[in-house]
Backbone as a chain_set.jsonl record, in Angstrom:
{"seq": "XXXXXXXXXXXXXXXXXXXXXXXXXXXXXXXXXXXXXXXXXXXXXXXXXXXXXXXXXXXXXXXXXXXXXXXXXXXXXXXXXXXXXXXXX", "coords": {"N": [[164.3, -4.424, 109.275], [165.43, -5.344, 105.982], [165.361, -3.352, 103.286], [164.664, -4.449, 99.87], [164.032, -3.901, 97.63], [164.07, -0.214, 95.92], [162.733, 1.982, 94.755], [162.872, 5.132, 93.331], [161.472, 8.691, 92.393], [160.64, 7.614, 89.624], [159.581, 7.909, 86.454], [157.426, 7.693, 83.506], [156.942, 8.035, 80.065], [154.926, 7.521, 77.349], [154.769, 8.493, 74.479], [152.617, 11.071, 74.551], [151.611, 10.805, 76.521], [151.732, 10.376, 80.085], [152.517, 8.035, 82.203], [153.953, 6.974, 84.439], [154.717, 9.176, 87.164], [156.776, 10.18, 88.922], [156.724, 8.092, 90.486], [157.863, 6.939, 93.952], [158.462, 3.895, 95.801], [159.53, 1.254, 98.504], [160.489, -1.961, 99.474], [160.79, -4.158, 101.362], [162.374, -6.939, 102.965], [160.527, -9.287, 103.41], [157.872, -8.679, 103.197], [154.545, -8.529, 101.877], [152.813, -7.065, 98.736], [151.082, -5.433, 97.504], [149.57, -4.294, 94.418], [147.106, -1.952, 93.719], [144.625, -0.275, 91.244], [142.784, 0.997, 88.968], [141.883, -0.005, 85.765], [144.456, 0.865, 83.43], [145.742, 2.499, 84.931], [148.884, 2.416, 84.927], [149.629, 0.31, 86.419], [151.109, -2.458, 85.702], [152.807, -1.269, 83.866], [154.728, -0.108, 85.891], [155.277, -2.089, 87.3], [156.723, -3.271, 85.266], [159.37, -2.257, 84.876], [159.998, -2.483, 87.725], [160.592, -4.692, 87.334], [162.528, -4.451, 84.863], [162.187, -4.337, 82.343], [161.577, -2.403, 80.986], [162.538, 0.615, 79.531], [163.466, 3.774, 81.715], [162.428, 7.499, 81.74], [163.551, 8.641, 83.486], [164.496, 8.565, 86.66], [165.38, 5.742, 89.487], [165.414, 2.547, 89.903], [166.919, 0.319, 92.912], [167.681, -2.472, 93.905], [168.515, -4.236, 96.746], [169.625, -2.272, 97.571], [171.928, -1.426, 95.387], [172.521, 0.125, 91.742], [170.204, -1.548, 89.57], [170.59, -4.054, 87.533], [171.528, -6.466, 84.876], [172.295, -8.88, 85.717], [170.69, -9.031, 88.013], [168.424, -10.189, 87.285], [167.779, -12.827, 87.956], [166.74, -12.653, 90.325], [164.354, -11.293, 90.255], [161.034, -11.911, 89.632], [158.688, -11.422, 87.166], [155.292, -12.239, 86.032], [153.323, -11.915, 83.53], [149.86, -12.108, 82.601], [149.676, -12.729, 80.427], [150.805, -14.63, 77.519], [154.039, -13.845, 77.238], [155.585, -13.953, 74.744], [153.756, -12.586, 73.074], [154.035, -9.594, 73.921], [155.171, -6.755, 73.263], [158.23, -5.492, 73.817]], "CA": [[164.201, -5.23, 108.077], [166.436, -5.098, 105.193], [165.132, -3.39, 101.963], [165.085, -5.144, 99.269], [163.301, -2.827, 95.958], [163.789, 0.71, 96.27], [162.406, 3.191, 92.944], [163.028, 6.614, 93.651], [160.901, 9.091, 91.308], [159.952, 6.88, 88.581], [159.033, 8.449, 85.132], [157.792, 7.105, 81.898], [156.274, 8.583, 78.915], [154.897, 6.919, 75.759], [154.5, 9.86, 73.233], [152.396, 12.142, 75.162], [150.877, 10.2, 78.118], [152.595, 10.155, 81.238], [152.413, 6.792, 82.845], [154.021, 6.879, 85.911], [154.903, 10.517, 87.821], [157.444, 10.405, 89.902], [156.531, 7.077, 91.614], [158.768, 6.514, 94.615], [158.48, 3.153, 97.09], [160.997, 0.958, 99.114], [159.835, -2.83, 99.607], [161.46, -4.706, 102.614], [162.662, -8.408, 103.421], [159.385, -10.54, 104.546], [156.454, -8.022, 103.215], [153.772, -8.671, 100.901], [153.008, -6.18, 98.343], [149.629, -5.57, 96.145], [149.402, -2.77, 93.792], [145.669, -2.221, 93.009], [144.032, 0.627, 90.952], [141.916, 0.969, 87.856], [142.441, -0.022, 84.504], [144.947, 1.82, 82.703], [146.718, 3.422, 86.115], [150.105, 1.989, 84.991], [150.28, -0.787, 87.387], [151.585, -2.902, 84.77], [153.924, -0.181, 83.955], [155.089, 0.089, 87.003], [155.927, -3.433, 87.468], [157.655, -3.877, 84.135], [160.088, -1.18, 85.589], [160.674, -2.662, 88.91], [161.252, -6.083, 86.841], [163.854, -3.889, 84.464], [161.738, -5.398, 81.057], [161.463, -1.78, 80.173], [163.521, 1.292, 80.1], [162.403, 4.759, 82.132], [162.427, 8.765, 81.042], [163.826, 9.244, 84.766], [164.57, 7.612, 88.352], [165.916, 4.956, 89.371], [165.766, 1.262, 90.694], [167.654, -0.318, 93.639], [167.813, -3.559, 94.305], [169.397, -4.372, 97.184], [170.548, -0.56, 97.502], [172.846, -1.298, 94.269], [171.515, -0.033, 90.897], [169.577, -2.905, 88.494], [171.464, -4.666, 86.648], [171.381, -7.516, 84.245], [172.606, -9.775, 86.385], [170.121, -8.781, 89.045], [167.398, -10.681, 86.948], [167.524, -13.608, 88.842], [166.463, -12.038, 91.95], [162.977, -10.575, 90.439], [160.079, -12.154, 88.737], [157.48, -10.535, 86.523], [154.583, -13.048, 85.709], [152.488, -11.67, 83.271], [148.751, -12.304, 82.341], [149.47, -13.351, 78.659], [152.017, -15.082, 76.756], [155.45, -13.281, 77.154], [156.05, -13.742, 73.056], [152.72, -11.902, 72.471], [154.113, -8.202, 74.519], [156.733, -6.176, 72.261], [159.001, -4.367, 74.788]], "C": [[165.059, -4.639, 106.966], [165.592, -4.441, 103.628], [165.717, -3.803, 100.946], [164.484, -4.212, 97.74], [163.5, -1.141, 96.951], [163.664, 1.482, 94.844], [162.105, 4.705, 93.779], [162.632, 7.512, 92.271], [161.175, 8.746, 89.781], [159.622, 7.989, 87.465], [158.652, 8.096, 83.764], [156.348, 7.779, 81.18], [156.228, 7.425, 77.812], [154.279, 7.768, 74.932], [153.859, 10.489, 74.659], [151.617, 12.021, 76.378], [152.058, 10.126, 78.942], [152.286, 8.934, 82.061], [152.534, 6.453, 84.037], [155.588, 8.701, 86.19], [155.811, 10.802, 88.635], [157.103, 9.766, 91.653], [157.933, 6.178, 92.143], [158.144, 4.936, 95.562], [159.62, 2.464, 97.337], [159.989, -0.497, 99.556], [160.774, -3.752, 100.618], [161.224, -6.299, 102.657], [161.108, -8.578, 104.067], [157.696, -9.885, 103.627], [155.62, -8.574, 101.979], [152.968, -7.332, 100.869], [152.038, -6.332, 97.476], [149.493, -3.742, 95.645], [147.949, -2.817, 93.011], [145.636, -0.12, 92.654], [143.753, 0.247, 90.09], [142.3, 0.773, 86.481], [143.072, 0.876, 83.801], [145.433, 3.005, 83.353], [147.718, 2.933, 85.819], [150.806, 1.266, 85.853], [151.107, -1.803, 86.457], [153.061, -2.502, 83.977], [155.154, -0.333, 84.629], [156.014, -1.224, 87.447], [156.918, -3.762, 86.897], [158.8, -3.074, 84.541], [160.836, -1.646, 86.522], [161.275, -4.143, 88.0], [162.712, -5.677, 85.914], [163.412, -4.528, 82.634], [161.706, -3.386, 80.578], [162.226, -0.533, 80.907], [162.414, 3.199, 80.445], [163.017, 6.04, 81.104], [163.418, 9.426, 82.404], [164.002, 8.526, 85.734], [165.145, 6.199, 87.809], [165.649, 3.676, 90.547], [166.666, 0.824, 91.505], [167.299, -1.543, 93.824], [168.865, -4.062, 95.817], [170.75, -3.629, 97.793], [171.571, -0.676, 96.496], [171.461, -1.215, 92.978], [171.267, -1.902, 89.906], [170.523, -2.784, 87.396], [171.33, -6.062, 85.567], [171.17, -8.612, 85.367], [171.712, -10.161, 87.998], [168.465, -9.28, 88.626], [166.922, -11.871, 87.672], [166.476, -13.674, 89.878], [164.693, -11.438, 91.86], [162.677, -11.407, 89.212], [158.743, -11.311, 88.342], [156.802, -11.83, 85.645], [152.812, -12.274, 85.187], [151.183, -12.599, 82.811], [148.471, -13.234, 81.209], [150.728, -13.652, 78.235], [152.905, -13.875, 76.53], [155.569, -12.65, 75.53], [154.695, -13.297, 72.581], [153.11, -10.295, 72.862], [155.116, -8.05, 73.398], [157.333, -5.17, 73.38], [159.906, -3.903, 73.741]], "O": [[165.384, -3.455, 107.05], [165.238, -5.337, 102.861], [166.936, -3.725, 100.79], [165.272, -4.33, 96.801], [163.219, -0.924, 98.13], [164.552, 1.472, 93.992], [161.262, 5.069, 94.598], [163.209, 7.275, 91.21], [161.774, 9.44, 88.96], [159.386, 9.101, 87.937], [159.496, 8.186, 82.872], [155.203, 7.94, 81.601], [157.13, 6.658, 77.479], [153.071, 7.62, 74.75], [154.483, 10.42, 75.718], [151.11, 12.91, 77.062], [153.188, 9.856, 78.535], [151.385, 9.269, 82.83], [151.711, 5.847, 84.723], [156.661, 9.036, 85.688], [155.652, 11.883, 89.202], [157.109, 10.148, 92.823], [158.673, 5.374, 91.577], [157.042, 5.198, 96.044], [160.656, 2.727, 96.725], [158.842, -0.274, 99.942], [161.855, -3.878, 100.042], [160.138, -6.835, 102.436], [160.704, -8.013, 105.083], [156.671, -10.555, 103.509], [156.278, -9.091, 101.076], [152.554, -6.646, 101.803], [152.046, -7.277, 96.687], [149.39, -2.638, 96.181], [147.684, -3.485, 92.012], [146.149, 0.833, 93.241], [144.171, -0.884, 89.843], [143.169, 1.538, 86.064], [142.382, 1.825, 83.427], [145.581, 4.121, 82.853], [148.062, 2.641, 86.965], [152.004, 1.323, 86.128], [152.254, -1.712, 86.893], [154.021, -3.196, 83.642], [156.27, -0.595, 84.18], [157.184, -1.238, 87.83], [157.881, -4.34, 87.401], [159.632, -3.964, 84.368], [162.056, -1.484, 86.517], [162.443, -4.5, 88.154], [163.768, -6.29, 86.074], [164.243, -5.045, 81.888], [161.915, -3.323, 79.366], [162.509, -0.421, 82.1], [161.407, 3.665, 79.911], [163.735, 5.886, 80.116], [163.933, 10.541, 82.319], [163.423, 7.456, 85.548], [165.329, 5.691, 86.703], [165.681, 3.831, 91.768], [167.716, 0.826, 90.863], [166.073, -1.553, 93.937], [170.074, -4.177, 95.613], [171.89, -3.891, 98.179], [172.4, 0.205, 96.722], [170.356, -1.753, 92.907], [171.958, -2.91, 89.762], [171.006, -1.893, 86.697], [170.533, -6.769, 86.183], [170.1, -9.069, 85.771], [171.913, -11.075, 88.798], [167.481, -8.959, 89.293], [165.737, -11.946, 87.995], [165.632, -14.529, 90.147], [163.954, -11.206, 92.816], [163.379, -11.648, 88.231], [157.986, -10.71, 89.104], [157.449, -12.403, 84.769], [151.761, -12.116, 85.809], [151.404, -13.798, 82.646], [147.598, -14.078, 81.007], [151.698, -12.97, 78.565], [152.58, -12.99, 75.738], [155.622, -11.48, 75.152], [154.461, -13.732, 71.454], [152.511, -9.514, 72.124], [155.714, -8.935, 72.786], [156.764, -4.119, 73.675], [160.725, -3.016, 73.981]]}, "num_chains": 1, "name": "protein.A"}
């Protein structure tokens, strides 16, 4: 199967919380993909990241084994919970 997301140690800080640690995965043509944990584990985070809505402290996104790019918005949706024009990225 062809990967299609790959994040290689991930990092993001907001002042003095650490959010996400040096989260790696690799997501492949066909699979379905659920990220569960507990309120306020940086799944959300995490997402906004692989979508490219926010910028990291470290690591990096593939798409397609090329890095993320503008133009590589197309290709990924991020469907949040609450009105878009209510988040401040």
């Amino acid at each position: 199967m062809d990967k299609i997301i790959s994040a290689k140690n991930l990092i993001k800080k907001y002042d003095d919380t650490l959010a996400l640690d040096q989260v790696s995965l690799e997501i492949y043509q066909g699979e379905v993909v659920g990220i569960l944990g507990p309120n306020a584990s940086s799944k959300t985070t995490l997402l906004k990241a692989l979508a490219g809505m926010i910028s990291l402290d470290q690591g990096e996104v593939l798409i397609n084994d090329k890095d993320f790019s503008f133009k590589d918005y197309g290709q990924i949706v991020y469907m949040p919970d609450k009105d878009l024009s209510l988040i401040h990225i």
